[in-house]
N, C-alpha and C positions, 0 to 999 in steps of 0.2 A: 205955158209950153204948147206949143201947135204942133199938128200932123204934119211927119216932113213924108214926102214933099206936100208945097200948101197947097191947101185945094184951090182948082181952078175959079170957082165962082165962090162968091160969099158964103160963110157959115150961116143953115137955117136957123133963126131963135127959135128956142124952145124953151118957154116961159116954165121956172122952177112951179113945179105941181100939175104941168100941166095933161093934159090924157092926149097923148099924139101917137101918131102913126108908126113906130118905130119895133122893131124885133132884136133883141140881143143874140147872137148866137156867142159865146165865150170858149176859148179852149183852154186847157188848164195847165200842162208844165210848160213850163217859156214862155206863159202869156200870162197865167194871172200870178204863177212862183217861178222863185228862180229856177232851172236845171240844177240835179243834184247828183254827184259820180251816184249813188246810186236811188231806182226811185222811189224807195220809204225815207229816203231824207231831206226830201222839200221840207221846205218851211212857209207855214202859210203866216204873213206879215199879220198883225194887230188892226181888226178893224176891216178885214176884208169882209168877211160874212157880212160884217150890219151895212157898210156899201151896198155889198151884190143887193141884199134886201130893200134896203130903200129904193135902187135902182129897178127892181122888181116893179114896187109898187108906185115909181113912176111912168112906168111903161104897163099897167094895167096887166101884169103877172105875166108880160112876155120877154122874159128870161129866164136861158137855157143853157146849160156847159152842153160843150160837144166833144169828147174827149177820146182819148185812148186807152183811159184808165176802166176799171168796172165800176158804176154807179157808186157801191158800196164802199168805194174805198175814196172816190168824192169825199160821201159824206161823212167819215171818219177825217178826213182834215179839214173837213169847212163844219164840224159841229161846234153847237147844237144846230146850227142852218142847216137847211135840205132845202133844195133847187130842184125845180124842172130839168131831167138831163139827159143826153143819149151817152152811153159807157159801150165801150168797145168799138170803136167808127160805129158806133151804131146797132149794135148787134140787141145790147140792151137800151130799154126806150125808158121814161118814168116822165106821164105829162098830167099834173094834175091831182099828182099824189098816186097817181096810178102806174103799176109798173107791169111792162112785159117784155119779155128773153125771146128771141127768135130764133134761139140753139141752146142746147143743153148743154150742162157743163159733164156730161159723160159720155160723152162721145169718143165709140172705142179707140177709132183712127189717131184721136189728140192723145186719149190719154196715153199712146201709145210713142208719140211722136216727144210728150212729155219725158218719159222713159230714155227714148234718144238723145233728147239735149241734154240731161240731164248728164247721161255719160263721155258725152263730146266737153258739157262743161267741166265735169270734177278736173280732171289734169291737166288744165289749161286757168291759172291762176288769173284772177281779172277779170275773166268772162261773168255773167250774171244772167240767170235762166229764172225769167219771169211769168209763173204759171196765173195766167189770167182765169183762170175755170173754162172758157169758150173760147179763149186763144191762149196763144203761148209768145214769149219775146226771148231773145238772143241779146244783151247789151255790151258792148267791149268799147265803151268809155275808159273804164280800169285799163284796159290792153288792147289801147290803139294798136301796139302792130296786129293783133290776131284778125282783126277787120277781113282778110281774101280770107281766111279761114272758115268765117261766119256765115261768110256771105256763099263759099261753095257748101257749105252744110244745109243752109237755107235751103238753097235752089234747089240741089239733091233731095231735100227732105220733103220737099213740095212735089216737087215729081212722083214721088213713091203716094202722095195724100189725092193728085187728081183733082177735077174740076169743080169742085165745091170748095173749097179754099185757095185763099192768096195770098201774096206776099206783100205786106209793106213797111217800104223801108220807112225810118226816119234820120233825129242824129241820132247815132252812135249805134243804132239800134236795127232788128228787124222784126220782122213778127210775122203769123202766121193765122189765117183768121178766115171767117165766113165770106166764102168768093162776095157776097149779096152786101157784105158791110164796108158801108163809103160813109165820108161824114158829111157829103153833099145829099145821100138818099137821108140821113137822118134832118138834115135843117128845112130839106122838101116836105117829107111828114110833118114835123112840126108847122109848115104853115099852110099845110092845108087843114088845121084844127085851129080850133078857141085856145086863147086867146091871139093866137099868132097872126091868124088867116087875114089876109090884105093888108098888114104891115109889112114897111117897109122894112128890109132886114139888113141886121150887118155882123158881119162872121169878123172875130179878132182871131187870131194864131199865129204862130211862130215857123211852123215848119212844113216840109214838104206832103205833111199828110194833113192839112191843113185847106194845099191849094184847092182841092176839089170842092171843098165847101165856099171859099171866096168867087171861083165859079159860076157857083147854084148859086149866089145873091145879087150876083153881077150880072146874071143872067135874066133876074125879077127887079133891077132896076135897084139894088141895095149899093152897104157899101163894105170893101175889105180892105182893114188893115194888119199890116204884115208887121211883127214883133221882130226887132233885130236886122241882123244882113241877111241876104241870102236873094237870089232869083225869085222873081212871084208875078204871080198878077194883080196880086193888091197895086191900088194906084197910091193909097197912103199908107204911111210907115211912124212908128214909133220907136227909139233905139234897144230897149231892156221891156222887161217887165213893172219894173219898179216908174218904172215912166208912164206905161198906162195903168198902173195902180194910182199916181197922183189924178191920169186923164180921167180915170174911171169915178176917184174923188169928186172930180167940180163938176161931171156930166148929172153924178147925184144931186149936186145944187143948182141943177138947173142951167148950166153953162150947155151952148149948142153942143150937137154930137159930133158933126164933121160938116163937111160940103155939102149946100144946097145942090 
């Protein structure tokens, strides 16, 4: 199976085992599992951890999830594995075994904000209020119609929180988080450190919190591909998850990555 659309010039060989130039950046719902109506019910496939890990260790431990989830809850579906990862667009970092939070999870304004969805949620059946500790999510997957509902609670709720937090959308979904956290400033970090630093990078994801990161790699000469339909800037595209789960399979055995 090939990246549609094919890439323009030939795919570079990358000889199985070998130490090359290359940086992972991975995102995790829609890209490495399926979407789930809600999201503690992914399911992570047979075999993806010892993948990631070998992939790891052909890329000289430059592989990273870039995610929306909190690190912690990463590693609760991909154990016993632990990855290098940024959790929260970034908010939390962990590179190298080492982790650090660039906002606390007690923060008056959120827990406060928590309190609110919380009450917007209860009498509105469907809705799903995701308390991330350093952000918060709105999800109405369950109750498509409530979506203008969400979406003016959002915006209102942001107004009242001011310029240190912001909104981002995804599907189904919105959220609420540290104005500072992008998942383009977290793939930037990562390569200006060991083992990232002057490899070439390629960001996978699904969705529109995604583009910023495709971006930052296209910007350093990487490459982005886009999981599924939807508008992007990725030049390549793969149609499901379970498609770059086989892709991400043979890149382990040494099959080239993408486009020269």
């Amino acid at each position: 199976m090939s990246l549609d659309p094919a890439p323009a010039r030939p795919a570079a060989e990358l000889p199985k085992g070998s130490s090359d130039d290359y940086a992972l950046f991975l995102d995790f719902d829609g890209t490495l599992v399926e979407l789930a109506p809600r999201p503690q019910d992914v399911v992570v496939a047979p075999g993806l951890g010892v993948t990631l890990e070998t992939l790891r260790d052909r890329f000289g431990g430059a592989l990273a999830l870039v995610s929306g989830r909190p690190i912690a809850t990463l590693d609760e579906f991909l154990a016993p594995h632990r990855f290098d990862a940024a959790g929260l667009h970034g908010v939390e970092m962990r590179r190298s075994g080492v982790f650090a939070a660039r906002a606390t999870d007690h923060e008056p304004e959120l827990r406060e904000l928590v309190d609110r969805f919380r009450g917007f949620v209860e009498p509105r059946p469907g809705l799903l209020l995701e308390d991330k500790g350093r952000s918060v999510a709105l999800h109405w997957r369950l109750a498509p119609d409530l979506e203008s509902e969400v979406v003016e609670e959002a915006a209102a709720a942001l107004e009242s929180l001011g310029s240190r937090w912001r909104l981002q959308a995804g599907k189904s979904v919105l959220e609420i988080l540290p104005a500072f956290a992008t998942k383009a400033g977290a793939v930037q970090e990562f390569l200006e450190a060991e083992p990232y630093r002057g490899r070439r990078p390629v960001f996978v994801g699904d969705d529109v919190t995604d583009e910023h990161g495709f971006e930052a790699v296209l910007e350093r000469g990487g490459l982005a591909i886009r999981i599924g339909e939807g508008p992007t800037v990725a030049p390549l595209r793969l149609p499901s998850p379970a498609a770059f789960r086989e892709q991400l399979a043979r890149w382990a055995q040494g099959e080239p990555i993408a486009a020269g």
